[in-house]
N, C-alpha and C positions, 0 to 999 in steps of 0.2 A: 562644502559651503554651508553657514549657518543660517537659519531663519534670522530675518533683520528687521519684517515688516511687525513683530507681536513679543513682548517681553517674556523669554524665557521663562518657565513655571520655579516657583520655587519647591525643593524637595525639604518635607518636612517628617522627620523618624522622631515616631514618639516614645519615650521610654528603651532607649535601646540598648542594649545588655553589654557587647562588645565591640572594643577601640579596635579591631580588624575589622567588623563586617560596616561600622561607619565609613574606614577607611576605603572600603571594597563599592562602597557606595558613591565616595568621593570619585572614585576614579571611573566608574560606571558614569557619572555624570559630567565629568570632564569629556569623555565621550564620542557626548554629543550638543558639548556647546550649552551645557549648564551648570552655574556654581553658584547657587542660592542654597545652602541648605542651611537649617533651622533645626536644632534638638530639644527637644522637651523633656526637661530630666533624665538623663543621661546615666543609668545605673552606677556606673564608676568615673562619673563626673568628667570636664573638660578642660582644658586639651588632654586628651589619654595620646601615650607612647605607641601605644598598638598600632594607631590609625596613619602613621605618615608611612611605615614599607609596605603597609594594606593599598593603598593610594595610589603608588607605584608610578609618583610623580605629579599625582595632581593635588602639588601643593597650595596653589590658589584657591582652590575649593576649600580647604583645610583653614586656610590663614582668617577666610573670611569668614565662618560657620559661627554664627549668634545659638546663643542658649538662653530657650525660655523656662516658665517653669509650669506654664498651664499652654494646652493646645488653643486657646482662644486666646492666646498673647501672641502665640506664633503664627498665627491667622492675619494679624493684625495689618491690614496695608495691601488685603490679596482681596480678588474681587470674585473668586470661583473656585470652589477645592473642592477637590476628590478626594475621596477616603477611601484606601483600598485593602476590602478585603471577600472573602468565598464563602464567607456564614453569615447566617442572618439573622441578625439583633433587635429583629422585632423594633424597626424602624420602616416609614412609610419613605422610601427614597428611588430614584432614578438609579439604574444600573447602566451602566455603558461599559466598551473595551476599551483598551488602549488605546487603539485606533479613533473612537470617537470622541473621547476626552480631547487628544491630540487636536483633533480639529475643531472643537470648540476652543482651545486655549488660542489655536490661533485668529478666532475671529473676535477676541476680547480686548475693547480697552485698557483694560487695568491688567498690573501681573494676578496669574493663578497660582494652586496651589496643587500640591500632590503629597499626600499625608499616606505613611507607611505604621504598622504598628508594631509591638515588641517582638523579636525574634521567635519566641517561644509561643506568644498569645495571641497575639494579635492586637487590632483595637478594640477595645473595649466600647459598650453600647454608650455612654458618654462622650468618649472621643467622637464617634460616627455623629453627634447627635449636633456635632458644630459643624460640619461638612452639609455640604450642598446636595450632592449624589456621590456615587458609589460606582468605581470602578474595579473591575473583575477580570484578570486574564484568563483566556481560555486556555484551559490545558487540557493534556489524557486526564479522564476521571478514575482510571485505575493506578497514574501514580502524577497527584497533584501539589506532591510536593515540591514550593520554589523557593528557597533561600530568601534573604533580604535582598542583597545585592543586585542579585537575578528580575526581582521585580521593577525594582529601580532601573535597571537593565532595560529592560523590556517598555516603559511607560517612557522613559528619555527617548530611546529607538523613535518610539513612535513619534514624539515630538518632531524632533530632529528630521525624520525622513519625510517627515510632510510638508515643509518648508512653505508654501504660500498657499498651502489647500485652506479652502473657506469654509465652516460648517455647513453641511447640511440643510439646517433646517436653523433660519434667525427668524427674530420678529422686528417686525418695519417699527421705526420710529422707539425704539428700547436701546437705553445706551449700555445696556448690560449688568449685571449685578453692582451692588451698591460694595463698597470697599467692607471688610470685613468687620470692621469697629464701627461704621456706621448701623449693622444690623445688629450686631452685640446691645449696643443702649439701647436699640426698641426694644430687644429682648428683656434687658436688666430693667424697663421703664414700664413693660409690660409685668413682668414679674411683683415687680413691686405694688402698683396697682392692685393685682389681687393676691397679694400678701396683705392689703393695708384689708381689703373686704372679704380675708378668712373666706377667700373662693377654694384656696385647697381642699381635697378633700383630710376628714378630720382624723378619717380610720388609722391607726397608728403602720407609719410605711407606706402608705398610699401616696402622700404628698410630692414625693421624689418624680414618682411616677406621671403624678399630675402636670408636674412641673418639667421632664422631658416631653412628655406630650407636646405640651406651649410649643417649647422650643423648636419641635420637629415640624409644629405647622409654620411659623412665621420662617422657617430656613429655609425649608423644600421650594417656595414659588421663584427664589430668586429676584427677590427687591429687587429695583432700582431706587439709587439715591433721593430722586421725588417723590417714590413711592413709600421708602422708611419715611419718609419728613414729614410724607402724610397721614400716615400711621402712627405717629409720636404722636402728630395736631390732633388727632381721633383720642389717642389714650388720655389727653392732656383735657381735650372738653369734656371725656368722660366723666373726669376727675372733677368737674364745676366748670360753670361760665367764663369764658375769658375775658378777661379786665382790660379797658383803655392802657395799652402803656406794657402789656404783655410781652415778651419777644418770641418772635417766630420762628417752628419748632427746624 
């Protein structure tokens, strides 16, 4: 029996090298009652041949798989995402299991998200730096090696088996993270802002850094939609007095 009360998360592989282990991924989320998945530059581009005997029938998942070409495009319409990985990229972020992701995704409004990175690398401190928190399976620490597919495996499972479990730990009167392009234009409004006031720093290579910084504070608290609009109206008086006839941010 599938979860019916909370929209299944979508799975998002960024950069993924090979048309089997997408494939292997397809069918790991066939599963368990999920078929959203989202590619982000797809090393040997899409549709690849590999991924429909990888699948091993879960052609539905396959037929419907969009391709973007930046991770904050395939964010786009999700209200919560996990970025999973076991190194740390010197980012200030929540870590959760699969298990508690699981039960946050089912106490959300909007769909979430579950972002996986390259076979070989992983996600890079960029990719982590559009994600909300950061989810980590537990494994043996003497052999923690887990495939792609495997985790995909593993973070659906958990979806899946928890069927009407409620988080945790909510906050009263919070309708949950604001949709994911909603928080992007604070960001890109904030950014801009102090692009226009040469706030970066000026040291050559600094700026980048300056400029994840931003990003990881306005991500981590988890907007709400009232709370970006009010943060837009904050950068917007920043920027000078607002005028009769203005529209509201």
């Amino acid at each position: 029996m599938t979860p019916s009360h909370a929209v299944p998360p979508a799975i998002i592989l960024v950069r993924p090298q090979l048309g089997v282990n997408i494939g292997a991924c397809a069918r790991a989320m066939a599963n368990f009652g999920l078929t959203d998945l989202r590619l982000v530059s797809p090393r040997d581009g899409w549709p690849n041949p590999d991924a429909g005997p990888a699948a091993s029938g879960a052609d539905a998942v396959l037929e419907r798989t969009m391709v973007y070409d930046s991770v904050a495009a395939a964010c786009e319409g999700l209200g919560l995402v996990f970025a999973t990985t076991v190194r740390n990229r010197e980012l200030t972020r929540r870590v959760v299991t699969p298990a508690q992701a699981a039960a946050e995704f089912h106490g959300l409004r909007l769909q979430g998200g579950l972002m996986f990175g390259p076979e070989r690398t992983g996600l890079e401190t960029e990719d982590l730096a559009v994600a909300h928190a950061i989810v980590t399976i537990p494994v043996n620490p003497e052999f923690s090696s887990l495939n792609l597919a495997q985790a995909v495996l593993v973070t659906a499972y958990e979806w899946f088996r928890q069927g009407s479990t409620l988080p945790a730990e909510q906050l009263v009167n919070h309708d949950g993270p604001a949709p994911h392009q909603e928080l992007e234009s604070l960001i890109l409004a904030v950014d801009a802002r102090l692009r226009a006031t040469s706030y970066y720093n000026p040291v050559p290579g600094r700026a980048a850094a300056s400029r994840l910084t931003m990003r990881n504070l306005l991500a981590r608290p988890q907007f709400s939609s009232g709370e970006v609009r009010t943060l837009r109206g904050i950068v917007r008086g920043l920027s000078g007095p607002r005028r009769p006839g203005d529209p509201d941010e």
